[in-house]
C-alpha positions in Angstrom: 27.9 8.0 1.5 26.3 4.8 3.0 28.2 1.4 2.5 26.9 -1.1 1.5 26.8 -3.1 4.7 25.5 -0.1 6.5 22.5 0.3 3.7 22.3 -3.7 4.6 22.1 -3.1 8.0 19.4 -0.5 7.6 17.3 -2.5 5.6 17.7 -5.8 8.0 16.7 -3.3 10.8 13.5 -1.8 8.8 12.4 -4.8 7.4 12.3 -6.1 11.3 10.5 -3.0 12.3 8.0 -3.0 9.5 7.2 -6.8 10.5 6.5 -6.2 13.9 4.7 -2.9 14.0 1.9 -4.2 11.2 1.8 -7.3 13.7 1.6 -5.6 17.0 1.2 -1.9 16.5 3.4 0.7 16.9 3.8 1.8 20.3 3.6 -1.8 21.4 7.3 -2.0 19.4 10.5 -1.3 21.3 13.8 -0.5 20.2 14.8 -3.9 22.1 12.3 -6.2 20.5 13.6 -4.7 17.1 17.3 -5.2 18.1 16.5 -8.6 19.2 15.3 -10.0 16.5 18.0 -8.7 14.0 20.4 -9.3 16.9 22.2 -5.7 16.8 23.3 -3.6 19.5 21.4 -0.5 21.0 24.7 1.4 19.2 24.2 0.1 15.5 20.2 1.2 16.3 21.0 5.0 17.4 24.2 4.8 14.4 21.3 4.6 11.9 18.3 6.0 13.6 18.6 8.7 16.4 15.1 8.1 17.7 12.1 5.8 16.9 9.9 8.2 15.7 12.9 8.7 13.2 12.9 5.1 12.4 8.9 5.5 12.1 9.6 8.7 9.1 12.4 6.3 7.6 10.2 3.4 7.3 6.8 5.2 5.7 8.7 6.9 3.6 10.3 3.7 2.3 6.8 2.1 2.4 5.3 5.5 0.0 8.5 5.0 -2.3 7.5 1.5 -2.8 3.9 1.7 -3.1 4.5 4.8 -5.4 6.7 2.6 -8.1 4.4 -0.2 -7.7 1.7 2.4 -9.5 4.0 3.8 -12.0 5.1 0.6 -13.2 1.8 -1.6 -13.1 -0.4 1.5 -15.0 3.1 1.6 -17.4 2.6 -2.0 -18.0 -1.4 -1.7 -18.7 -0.6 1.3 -21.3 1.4 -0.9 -22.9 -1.2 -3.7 -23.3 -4.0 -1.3 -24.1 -4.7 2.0 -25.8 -8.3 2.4 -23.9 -8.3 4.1 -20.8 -11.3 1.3 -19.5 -9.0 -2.0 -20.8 -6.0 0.2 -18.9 -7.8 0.4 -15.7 -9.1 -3.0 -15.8 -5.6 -4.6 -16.6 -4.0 -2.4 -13.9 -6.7 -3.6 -11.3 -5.9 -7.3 -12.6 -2.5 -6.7 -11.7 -3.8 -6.2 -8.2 -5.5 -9.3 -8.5 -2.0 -10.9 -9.0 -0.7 -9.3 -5.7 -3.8 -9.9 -4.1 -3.9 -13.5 -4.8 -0.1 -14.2 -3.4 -1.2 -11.9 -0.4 -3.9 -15.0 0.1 -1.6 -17.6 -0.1 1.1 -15.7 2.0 -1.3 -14.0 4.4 0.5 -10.5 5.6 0.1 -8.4 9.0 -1.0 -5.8 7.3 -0.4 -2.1 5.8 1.9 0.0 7.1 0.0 3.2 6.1 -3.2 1.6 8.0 -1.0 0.8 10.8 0.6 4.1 11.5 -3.3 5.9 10.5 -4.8 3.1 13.5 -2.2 5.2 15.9 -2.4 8.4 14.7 -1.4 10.4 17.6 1.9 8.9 18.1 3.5 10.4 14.6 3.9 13.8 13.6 1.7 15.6 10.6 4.8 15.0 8.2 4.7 11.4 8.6 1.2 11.9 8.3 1.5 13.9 4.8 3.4 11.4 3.4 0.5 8.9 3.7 -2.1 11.7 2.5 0.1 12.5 -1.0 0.4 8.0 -1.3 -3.0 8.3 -1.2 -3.9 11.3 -3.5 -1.2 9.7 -6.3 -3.4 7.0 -6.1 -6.5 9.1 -6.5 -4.7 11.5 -9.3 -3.9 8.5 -11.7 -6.9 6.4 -11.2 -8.9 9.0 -11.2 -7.4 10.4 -14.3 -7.9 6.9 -16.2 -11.7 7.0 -15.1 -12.2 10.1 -16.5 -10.8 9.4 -19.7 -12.7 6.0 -19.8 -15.5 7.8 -19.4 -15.2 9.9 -22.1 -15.4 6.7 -24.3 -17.8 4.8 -22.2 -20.0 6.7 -20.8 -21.4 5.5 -17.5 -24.7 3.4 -16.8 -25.2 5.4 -13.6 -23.5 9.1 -12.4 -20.7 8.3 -10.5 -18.0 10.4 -8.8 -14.7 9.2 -10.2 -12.2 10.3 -7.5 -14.2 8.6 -5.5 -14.5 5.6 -7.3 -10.6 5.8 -7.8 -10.6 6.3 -3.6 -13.0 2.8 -3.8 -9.7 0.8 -4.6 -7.6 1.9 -1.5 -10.8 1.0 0.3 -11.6 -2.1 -0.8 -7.2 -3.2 -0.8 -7.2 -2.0 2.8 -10.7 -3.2 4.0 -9.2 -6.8 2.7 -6.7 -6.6 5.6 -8.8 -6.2 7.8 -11.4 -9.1 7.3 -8.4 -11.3 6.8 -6.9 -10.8 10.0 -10.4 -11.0 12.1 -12.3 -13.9 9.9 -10.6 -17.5 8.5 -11.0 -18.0 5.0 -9.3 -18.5 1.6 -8.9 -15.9 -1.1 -9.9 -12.5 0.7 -8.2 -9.8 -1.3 -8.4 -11.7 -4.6 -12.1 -11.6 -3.9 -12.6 -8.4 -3.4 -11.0 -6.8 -6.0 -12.4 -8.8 -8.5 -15.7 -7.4 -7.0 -14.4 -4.4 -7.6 -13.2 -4.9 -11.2 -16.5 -6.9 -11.7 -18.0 -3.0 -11.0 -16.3 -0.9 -13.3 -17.2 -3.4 -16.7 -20.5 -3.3 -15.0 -20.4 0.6 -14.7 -19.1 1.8 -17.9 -19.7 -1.7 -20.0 -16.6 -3.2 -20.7 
């Protein structure tokens, strides 16, 4: 069993990587510059992580766990607030809003899942898988609620609802992009109330 300094140690050493690899890239990342800037030894690195690529599976997988409780707990919260699959959706995206709007006033480097998909030779088809099944969770639930809201509100225009589920990922992602190559206030917020702005449009809510 880990103790608790070790788990803190860990973390303090993935947090640093996770920082630096959505900033530079992955290959571009050294086991030095890592134990530099949470001033470790090259011992406490290997103690926790036998390889990079080892620290690369530890710190998706982290990522994944994280991204998968933030859509657990933000869909939880909208079926709380809402008993119509449409409201749900559009509450849950609002909650993006939320994160999108502190992600404009405390701009990040990026997405780790884009990040290691930008260098995709360099990790093995595991690592890879655990971005894939992220993605289809995303795809599963969303897609699910659409479905369902479609049943109630039929849709102006035919529309494939995976994909408009997929849509979300793709506009969240895209919005990291155009904030790290253009200047400008209020990026993601933006763009996912574009995207909210759609779905009343689409199935009249």
């Amino acid at each position: 069993m880990a103790t608790k300094t070790g788990a803190s140690t860990r973390a303090r050493l993935l947090d640093a990587a996770e920082e630096m690899i959505n900033r530079q890239g992955f290959a571009a990342t050294s086991i030095d510059q890592i134990i530099d800037k949470v001033g470790m030894t090259k011992g406490t690195f290997f103690y926790h992580f036998k390889t990079k690529n080892e620290l690369a599976r530890a710190l998706i997988e982290r990522f994944a766990a994280a991204d998968q409780q933030f859509l657990r707990s933000s869909m939880e919260r909208a079926e709380k607030l809402s008993d119509d699959p449409l409201q749900q959706v559009l509450i849950f995206v609002g909650l993006l809003i939320e994160v999108g709007e502190q992600l404009d006033a405390n701009p990040q480097p990026g997405c780790l899942f884009a990040t290691y998909c930008y260098e995709r030779g360099l990790f093995d088809e595991e690592t890879h898988r655990v971005i894939a099944d992220a993605m289809m969770s995303w795809r599963r639930v969303l897609g699910g609620k659409l479905r369902a809201a479609a049943e109630q509100h039929p849709p102006k225009t035919e529309a494939d609802l995976d994909s408009l589920a997929d849509m979300l990922t793709v506009v969240f992602e895209g919005a990291f992009v155009m904030s790290r190559s253009i200047s400008g206030p209020g990026v993601f917020a933006a763009q996912l109330r574009h995207y909210r702005a759609y779905l009343q449009l689409l199935f009249g809510g």
